[in-house]
Biopython code that builds the backbone (N, CA, C, O; Angstrom):
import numpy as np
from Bio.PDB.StructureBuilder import StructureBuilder

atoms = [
    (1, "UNK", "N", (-6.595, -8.276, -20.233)),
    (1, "UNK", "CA", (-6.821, -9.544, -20.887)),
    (1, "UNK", "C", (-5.461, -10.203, -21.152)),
    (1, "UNK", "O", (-4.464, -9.481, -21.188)),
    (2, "UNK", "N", (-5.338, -11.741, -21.372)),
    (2, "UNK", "CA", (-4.255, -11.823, -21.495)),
    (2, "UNK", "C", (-3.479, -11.735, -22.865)),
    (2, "UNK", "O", (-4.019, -12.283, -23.826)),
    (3, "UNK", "N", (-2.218, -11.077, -23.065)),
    (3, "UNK", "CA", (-1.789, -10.461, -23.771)),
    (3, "UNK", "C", (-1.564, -9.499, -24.161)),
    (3, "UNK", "O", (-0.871, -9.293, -25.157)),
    (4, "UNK", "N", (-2.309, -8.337, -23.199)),
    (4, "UNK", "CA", (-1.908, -7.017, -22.698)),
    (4, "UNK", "C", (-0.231, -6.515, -22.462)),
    (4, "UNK", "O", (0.509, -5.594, -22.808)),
    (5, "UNK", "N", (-0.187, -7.694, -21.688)),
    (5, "UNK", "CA", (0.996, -6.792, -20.810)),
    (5, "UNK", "C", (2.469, -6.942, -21.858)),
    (5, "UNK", "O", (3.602, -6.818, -21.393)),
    (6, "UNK", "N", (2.171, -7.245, -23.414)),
    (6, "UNK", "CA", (3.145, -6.720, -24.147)),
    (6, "UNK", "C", (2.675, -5.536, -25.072)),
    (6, "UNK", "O", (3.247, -5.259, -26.126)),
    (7, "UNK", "N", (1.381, -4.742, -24.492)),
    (7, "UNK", "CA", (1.663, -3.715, -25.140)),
    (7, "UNK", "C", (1.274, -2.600, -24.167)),
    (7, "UNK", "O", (1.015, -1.486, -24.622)),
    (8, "UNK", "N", (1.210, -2.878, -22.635)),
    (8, "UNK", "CA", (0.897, -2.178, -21.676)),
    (8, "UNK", "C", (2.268, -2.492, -20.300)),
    (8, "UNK", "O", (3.071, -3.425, -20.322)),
    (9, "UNK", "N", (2.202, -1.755, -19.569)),
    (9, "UNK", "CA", (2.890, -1.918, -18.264)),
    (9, "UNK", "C", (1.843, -1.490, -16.889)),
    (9, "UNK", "O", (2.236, -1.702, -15.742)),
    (10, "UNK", "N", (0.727, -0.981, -17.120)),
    (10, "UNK", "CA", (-0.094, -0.872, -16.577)),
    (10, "UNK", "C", (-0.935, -1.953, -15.702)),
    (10, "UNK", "O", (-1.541, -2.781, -16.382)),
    (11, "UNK", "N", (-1.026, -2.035, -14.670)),
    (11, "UNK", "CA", (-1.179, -3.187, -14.299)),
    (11, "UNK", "C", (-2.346, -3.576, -13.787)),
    (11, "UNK", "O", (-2.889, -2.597, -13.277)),
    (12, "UNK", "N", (-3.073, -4.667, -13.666)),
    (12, "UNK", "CA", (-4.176, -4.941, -13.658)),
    (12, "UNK", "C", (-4.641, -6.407, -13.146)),
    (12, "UNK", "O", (-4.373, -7.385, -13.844)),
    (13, "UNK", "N", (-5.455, -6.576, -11.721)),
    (13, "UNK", "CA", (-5.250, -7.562, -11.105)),
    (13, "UNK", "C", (-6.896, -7.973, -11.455)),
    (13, "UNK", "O", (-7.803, -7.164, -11.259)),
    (14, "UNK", "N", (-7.062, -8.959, -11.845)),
    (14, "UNK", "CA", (-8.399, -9.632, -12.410)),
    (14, "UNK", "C", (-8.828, -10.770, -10.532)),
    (14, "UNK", "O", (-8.208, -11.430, -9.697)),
    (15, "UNK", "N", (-10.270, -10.308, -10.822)),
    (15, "UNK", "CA", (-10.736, -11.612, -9.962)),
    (15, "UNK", "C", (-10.870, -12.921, -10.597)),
    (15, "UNK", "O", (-10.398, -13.240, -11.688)),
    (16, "UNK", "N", (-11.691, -13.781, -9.659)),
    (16, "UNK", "CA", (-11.715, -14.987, -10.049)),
    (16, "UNK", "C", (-12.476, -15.383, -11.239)),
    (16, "UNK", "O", (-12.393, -16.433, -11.877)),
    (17, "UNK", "N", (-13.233, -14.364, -11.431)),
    (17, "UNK", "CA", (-14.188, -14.306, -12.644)),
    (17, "UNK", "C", (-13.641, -13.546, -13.740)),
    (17, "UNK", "O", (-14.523, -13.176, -14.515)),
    (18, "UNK", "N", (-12.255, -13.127, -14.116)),
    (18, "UNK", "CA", (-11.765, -12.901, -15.075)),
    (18, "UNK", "C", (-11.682, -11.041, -15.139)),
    (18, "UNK", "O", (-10.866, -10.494, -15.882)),
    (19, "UNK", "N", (-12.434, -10.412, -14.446)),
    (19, "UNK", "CA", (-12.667, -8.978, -14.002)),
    (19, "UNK", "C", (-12.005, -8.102, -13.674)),
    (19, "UNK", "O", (-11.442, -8.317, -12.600)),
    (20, "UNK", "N", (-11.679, -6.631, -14.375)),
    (20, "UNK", "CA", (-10.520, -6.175, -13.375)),
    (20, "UNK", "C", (-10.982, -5.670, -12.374)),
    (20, "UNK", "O", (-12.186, -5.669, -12.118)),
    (21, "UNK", "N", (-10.162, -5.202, -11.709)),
    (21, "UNK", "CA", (-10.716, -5.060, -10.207)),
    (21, "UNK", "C", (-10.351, -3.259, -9.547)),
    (21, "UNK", "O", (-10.658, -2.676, -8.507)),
    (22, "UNK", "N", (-9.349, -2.764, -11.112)),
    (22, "UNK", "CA", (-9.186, -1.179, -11.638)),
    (22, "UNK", "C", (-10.561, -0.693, -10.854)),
    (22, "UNK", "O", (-10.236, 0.316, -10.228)),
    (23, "UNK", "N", (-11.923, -0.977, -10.630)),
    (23, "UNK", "CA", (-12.676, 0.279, -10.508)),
    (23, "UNK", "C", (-12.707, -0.136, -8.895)),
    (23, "UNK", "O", (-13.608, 0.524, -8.377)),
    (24, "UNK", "N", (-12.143, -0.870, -8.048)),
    (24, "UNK", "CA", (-12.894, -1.277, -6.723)),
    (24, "UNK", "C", (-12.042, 0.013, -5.682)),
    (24, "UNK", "O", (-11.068, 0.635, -6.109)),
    (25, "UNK", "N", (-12.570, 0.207, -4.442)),
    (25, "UNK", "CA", (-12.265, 1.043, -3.506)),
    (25, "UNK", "C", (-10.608, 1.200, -3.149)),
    (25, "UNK", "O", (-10.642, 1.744, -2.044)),
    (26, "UNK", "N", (-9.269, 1.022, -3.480)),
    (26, "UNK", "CA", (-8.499, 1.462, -4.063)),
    (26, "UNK", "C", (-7.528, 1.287, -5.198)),
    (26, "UNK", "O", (-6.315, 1.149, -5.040)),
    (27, "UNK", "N", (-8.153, 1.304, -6.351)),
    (27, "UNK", "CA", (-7.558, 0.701, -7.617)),
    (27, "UNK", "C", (-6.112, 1.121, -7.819)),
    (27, "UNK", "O", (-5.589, 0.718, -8.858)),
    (28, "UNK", "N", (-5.289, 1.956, -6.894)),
    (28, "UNK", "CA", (-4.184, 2.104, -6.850)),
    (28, "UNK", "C", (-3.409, 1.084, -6.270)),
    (28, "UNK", "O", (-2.214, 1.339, -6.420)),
    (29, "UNK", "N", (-3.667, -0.284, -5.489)),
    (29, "UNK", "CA", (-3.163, -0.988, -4.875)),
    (29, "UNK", "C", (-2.712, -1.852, -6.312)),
    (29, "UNK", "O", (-1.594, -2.367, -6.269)),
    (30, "UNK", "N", (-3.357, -2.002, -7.325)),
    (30, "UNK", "CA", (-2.750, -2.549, -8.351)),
    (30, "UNK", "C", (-0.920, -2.602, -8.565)),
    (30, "UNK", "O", (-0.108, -3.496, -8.804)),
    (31, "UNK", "N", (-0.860, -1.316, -8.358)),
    (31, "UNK", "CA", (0.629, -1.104, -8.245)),
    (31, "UNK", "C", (1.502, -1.494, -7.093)),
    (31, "UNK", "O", (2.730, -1.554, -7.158)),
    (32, "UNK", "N", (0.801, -1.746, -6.066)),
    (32, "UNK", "CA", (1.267, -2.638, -4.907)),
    (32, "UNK", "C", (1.790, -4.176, -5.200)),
    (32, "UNK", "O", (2.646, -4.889, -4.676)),
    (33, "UNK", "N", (0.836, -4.346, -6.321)),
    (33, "UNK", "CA", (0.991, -5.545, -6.009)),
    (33, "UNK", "C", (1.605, -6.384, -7.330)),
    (33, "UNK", "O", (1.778, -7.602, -7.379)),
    (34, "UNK", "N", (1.904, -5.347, -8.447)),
    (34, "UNK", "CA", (2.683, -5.782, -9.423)),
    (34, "UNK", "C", (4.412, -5.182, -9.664)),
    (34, "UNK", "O", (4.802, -4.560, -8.676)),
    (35, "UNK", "N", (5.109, -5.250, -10.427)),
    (35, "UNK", "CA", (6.502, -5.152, -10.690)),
    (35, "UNK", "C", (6.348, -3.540, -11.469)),
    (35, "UNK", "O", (7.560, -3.490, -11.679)),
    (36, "UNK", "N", (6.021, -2.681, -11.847)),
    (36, "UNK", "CA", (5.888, -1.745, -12.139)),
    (36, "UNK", "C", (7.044, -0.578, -11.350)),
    (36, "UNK", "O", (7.981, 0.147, -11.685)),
    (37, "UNK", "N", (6.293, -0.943, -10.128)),
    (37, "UNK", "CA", (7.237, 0.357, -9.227)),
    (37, "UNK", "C", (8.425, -0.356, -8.804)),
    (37, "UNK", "O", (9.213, 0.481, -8.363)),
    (38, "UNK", "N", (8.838, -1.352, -8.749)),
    (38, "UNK", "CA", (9.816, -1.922, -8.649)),
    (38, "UNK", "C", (11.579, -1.328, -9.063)),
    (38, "UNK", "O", (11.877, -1.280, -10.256)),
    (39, "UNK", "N", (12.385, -1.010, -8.250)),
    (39, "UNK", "CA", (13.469, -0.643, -8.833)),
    (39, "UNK", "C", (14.662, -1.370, -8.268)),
    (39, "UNK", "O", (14.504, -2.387, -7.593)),
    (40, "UNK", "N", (15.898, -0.851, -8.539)),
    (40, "UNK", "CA", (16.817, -1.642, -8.357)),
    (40, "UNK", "C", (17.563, -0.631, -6.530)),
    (40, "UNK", "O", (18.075, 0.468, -6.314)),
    (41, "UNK", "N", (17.299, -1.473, -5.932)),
    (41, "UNK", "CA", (17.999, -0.861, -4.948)),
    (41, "UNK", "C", (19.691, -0.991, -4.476)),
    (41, "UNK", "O", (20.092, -1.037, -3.313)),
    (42, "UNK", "N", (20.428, -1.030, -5.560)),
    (42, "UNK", "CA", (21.722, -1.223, -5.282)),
    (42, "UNK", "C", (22.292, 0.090, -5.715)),
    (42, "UNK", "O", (22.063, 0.468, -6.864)),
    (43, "UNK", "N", (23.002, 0.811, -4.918)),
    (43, "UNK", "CA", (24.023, 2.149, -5.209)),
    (43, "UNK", "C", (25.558, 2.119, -4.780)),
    (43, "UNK", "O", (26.021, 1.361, -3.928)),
    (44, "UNK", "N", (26.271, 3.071, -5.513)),
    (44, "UNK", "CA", (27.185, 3.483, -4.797)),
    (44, "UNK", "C", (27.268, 4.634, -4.680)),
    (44, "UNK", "O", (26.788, 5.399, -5.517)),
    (45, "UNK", "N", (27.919, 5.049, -3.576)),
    (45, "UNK", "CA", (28.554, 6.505, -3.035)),
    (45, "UNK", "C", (29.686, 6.595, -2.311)),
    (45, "UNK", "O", (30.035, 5.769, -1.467)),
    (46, "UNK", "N", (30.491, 7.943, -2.727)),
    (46, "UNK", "CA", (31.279, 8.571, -2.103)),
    (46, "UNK", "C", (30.549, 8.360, -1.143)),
    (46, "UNK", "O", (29.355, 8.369, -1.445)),
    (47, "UNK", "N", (30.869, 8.087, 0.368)),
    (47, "UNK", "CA", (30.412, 8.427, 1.682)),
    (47, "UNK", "C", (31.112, 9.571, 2.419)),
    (47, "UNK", "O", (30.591, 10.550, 2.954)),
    (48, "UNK", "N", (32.777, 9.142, 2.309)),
    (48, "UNK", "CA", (33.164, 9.915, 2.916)),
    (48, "UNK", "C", (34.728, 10.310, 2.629)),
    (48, "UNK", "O", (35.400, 9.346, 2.259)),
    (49, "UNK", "N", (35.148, 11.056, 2.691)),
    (49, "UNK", "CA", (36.391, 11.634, 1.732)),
    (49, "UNK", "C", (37.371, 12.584, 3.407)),
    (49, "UNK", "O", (36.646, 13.307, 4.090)),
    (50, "UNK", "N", (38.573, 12.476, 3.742)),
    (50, "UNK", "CA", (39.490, 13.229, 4.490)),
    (50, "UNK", "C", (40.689, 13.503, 4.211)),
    (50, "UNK", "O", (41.504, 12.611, 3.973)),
    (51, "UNK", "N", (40.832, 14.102, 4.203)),
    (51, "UNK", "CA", (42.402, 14.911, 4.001)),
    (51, "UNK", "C", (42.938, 15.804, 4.890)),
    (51, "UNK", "O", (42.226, 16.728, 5.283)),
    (52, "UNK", "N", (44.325, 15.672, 5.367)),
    (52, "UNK", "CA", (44.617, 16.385, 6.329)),
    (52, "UNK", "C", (46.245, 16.987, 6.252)),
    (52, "UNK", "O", (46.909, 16.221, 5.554)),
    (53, "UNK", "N", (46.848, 17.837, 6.636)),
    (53, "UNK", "CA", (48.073, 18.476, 6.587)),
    (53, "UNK", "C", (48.576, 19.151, 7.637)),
    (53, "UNK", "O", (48.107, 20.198, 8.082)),
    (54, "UNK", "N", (49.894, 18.348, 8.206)),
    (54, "UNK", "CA", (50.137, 18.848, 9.220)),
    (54, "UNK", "C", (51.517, 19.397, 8.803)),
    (54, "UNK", "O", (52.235, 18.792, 8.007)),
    (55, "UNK", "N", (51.806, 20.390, 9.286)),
    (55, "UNK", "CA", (53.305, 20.563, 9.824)),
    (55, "UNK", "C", (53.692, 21.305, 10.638)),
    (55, "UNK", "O", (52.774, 21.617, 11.397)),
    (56, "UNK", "N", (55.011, 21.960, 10.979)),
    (56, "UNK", "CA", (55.713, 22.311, 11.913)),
    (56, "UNK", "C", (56.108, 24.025, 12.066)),
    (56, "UNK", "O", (57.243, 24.375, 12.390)),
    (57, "UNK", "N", (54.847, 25.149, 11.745)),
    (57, "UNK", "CA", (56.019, 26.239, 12.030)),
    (57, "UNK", "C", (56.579, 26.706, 12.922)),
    (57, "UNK", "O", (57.077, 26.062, 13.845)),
    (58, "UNK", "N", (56.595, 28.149, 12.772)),
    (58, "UNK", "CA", (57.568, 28.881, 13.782)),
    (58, "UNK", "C", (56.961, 28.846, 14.663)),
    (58, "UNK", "O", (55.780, 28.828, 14.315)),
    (59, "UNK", "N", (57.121, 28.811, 16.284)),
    (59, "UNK", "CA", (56.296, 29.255, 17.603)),
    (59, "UNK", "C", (55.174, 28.130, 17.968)),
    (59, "UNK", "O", (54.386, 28.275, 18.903)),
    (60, "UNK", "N", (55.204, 26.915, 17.056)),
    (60, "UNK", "CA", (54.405, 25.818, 17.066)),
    (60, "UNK", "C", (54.930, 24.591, 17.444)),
    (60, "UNK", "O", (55.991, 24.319, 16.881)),
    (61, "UNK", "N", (54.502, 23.758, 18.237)),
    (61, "UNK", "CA", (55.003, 22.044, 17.802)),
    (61, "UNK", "C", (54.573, 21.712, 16.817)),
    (61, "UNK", "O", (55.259, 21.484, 15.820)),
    (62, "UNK", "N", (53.344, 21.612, 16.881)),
    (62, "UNK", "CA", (52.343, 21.256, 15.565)),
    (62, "UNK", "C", (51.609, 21.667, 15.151)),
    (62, "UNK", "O", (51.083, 22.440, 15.952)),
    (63, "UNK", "N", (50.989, 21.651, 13.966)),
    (63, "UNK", "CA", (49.846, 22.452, 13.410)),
    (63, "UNK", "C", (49.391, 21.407, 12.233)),
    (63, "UNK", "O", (50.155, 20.992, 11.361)),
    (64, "UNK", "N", (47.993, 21.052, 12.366)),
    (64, "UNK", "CA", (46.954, 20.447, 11.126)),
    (64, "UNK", "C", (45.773, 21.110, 11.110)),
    (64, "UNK", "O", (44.955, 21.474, 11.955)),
    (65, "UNK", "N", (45.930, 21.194, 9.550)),
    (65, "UNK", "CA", (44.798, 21.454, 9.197)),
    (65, "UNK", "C", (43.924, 20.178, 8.409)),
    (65, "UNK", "O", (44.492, 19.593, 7.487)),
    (66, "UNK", "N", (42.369, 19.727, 8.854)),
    (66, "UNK", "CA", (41.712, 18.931, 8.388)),
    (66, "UNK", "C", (40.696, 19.341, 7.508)),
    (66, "UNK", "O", (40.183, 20.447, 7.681)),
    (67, "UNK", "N", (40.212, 18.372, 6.287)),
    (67, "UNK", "CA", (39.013, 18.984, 5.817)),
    (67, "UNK", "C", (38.285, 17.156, 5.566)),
    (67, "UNK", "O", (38.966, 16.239, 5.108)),
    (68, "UNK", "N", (36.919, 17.022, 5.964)),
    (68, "UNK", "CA", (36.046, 16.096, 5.702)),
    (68, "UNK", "C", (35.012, 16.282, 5.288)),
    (68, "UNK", "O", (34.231, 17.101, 5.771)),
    (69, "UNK", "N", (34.696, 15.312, 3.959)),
    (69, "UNK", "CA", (33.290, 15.769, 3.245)),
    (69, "UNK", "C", (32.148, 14.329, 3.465)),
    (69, "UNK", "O", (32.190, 13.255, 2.863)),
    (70, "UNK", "N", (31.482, 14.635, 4.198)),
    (70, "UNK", "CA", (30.530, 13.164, 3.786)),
    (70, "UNK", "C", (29.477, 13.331, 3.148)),
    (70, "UNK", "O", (28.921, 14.429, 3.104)),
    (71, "UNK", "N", (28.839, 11.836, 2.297)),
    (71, "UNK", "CA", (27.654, 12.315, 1.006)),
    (71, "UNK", "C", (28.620, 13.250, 0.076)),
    (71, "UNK", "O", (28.388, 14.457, 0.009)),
    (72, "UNK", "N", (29.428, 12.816, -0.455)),
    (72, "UNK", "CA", (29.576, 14.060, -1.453)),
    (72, "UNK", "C", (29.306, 13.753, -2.614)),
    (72, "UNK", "O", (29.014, 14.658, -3.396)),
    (73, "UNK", "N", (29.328, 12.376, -3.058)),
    (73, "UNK", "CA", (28.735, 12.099, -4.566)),
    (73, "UNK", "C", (27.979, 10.466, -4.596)),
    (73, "UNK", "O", (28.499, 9.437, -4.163)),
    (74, "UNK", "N", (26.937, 10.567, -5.086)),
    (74, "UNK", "CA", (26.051, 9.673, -4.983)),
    (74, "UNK", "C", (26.572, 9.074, -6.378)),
    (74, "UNK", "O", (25.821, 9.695, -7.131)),
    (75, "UNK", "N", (27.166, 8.475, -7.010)),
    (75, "UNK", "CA", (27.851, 7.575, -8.278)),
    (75, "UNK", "C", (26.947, 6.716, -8.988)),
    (75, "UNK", "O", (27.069, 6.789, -10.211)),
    (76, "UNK", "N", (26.143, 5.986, -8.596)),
    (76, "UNK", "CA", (25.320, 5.429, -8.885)),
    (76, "UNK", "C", (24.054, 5.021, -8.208)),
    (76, "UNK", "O", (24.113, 4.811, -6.997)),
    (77, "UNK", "N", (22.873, 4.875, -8.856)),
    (77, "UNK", "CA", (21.782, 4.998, -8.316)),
    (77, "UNK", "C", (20.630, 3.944, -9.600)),
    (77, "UNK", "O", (20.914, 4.244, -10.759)),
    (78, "UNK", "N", (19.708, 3.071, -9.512)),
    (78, "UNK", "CA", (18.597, 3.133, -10.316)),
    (78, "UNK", "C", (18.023, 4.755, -10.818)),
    (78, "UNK", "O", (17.834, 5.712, -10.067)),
    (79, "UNK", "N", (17.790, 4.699, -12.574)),
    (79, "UNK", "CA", (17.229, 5.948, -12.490)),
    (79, "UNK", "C", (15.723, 5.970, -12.532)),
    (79, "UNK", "O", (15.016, 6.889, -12.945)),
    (80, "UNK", "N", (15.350, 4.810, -12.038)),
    (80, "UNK", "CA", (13.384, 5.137, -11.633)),
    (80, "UNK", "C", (13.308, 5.370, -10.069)),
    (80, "UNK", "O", (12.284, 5.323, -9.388)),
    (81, "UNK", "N", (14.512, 5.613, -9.665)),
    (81, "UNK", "CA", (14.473, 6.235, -8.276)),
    (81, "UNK", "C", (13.932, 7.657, -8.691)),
    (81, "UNK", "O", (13.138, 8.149, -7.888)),
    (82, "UNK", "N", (14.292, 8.548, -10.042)),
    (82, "UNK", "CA", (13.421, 9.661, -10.079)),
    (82, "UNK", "C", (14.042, 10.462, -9.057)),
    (82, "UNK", "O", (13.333, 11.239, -8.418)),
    (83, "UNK", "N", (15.809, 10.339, -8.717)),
    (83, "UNK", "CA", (16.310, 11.411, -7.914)),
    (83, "UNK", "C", (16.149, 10.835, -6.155)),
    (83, "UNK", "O", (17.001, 11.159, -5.327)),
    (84, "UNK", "N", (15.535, 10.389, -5.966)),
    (84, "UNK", "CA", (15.048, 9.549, -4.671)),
    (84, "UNK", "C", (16.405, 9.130, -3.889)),
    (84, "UNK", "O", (16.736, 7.973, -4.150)),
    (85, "UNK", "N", (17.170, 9.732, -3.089)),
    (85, "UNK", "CA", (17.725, 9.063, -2.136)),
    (85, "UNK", "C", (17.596, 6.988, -2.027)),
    (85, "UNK", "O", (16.613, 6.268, -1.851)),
    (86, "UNK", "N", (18.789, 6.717, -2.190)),
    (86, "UNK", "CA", (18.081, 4.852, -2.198)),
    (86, "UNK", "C", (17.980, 4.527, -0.961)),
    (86, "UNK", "O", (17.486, 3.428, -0.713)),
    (87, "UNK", "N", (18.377, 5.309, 0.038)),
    (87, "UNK", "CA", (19.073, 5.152, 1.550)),
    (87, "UNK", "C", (17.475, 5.674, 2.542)),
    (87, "UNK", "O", (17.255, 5.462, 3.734)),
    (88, "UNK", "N", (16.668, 6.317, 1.627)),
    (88, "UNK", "CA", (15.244, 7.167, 2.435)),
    (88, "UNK", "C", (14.852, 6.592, 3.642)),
    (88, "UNK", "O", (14.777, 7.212, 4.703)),
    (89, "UNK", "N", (14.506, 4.958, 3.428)),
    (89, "UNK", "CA", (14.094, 4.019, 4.148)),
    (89, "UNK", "C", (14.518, 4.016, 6.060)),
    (89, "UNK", "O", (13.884, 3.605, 7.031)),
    (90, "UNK", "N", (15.465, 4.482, 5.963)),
    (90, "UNK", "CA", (16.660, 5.047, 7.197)),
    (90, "UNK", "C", (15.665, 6.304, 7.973)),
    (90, "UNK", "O", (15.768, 6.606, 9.162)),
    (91, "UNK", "N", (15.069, 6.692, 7.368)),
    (91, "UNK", "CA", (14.875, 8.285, 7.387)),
    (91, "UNK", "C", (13.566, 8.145, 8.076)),
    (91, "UNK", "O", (13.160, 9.216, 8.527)),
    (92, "UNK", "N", (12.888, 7.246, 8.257)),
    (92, "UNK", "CA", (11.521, 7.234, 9.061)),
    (92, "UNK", "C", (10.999, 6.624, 7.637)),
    (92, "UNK", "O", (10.715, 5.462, 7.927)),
    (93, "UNK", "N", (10.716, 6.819, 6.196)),
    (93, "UNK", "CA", (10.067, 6.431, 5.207)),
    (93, "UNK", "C", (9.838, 7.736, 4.253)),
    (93, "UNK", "O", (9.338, 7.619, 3.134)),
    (94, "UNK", "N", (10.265, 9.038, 4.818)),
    (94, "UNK", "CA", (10.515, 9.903, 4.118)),
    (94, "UNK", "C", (11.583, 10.511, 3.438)),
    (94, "UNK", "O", (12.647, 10.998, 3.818)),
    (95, "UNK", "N", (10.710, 10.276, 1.647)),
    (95, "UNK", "CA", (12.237, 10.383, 0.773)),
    (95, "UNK", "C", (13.009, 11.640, 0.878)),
    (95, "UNK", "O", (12.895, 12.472, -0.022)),
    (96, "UNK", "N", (13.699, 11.835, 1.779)),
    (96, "UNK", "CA", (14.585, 13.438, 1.714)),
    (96, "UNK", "C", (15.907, 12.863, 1.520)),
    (96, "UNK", "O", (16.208, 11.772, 2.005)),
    (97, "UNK", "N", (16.809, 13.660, 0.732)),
    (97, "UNK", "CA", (18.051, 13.144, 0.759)),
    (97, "UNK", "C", (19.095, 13.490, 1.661)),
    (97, "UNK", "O", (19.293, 14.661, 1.987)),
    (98, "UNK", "N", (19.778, 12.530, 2.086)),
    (98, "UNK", "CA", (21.019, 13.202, 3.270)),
    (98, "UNK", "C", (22.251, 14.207, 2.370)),
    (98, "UNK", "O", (23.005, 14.301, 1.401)),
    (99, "UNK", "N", (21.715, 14.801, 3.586)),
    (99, "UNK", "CA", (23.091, 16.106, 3.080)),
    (99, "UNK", "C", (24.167, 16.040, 3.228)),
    (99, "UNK", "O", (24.676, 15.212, 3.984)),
    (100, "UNK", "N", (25.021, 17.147, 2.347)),
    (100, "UNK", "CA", (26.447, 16.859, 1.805)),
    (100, "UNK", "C", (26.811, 17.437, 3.301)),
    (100, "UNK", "O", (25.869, 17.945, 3.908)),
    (101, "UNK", "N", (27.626, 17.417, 3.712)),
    (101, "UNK", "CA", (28.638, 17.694, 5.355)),
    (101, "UNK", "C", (29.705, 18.198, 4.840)),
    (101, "UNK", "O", (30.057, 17.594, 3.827)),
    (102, "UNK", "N", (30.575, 19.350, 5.231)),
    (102, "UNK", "CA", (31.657, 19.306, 5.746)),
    (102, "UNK", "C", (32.015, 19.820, 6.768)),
    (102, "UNK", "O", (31.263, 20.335, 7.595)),
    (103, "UNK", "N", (33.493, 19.723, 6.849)),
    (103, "UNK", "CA", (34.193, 20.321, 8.413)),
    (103, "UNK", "C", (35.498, 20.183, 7.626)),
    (103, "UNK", "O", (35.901, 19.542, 6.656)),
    (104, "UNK", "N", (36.091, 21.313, 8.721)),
    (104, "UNK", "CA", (37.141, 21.923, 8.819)),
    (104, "UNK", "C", (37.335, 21.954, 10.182)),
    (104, "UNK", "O", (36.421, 22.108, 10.993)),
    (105, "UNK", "N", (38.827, 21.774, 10.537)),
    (105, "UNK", "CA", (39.431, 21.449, 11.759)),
    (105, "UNK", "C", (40.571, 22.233, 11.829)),
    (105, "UNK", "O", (41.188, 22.808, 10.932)),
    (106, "UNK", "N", (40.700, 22.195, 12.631)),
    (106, "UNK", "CA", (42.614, 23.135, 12.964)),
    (106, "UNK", "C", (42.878, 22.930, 14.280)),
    (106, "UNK", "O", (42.312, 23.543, 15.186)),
    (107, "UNK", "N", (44.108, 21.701, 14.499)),
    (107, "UNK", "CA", (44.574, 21.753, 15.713)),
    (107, "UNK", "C", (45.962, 22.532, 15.424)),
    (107, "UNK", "O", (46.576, 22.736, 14.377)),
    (108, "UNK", "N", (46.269, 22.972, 17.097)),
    (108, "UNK", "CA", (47.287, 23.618, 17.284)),
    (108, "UNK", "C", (48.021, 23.017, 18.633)),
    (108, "UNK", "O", (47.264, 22.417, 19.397)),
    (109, "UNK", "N", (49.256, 23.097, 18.972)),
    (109, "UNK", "CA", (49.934, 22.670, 20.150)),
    (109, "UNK", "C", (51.595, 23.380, 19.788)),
    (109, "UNK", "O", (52.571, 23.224, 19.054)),
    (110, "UNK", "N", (50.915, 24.470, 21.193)),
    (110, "UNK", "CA", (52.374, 25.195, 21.178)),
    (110, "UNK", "C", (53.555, 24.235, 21.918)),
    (110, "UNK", "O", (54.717, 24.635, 21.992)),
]
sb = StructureBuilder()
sb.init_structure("model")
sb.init_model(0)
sb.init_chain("A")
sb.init_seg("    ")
for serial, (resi, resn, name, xyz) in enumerate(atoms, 1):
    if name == "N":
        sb.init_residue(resn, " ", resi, " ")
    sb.init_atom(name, np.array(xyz, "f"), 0.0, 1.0, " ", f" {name:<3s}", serial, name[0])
structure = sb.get_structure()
């Protein structure tokens, strides 16, 4: 009715005759079609982080060692994501989160 929705968030789509429409064949679309599930899709993240060290020993020209981390810290997120990857959408539509990566490298050149 109106004046609900300051003491509800529950949402509720009335027909033309004033009716809710909560009991019809999928009363879950309610939430489709109001601001409820709604979140903020803006994040930041670490993506990707490298560091590397080279130098010169004995019996070597060169020598590095590399290390790269990608995904390593998700910084900010909406929290009615409920943990949710914000990026899922990428993924086919399934919320799994992308994993943390690393590598390690070692070139050598005698």
């Amino acid at each position: 009715m109106p004046g609900d929705e300051s003491r509800t968030n529950v949402p509720s789509i009335l027909d033309k005759y004033g009716e809710s429409l909560l009991d019809g064949v999928y009363p879950y679309n309610n939430y489709n079609y109001s601001t409820v599930r709604v979140a903020d899709g803006s994040f930041v993240r670490l993506k990707q982080v490298s560091l590397t060290y080279g130098f010169k020993p004995k019996g070597f020209n060169n020598l590095s060692v590399s290390l790269v981390a990608n995904n390593l810290w998700l910084i900010y997120a909406d929290k009615r994501l409920n943990g949710q990857d914000p990026e899922f959408f990428n993924a086919g539509g399934v919320a799994l989160p992308i994993p943390r990566q690393f590598t390690l490298s070692v070139k050598a050149s005698l």
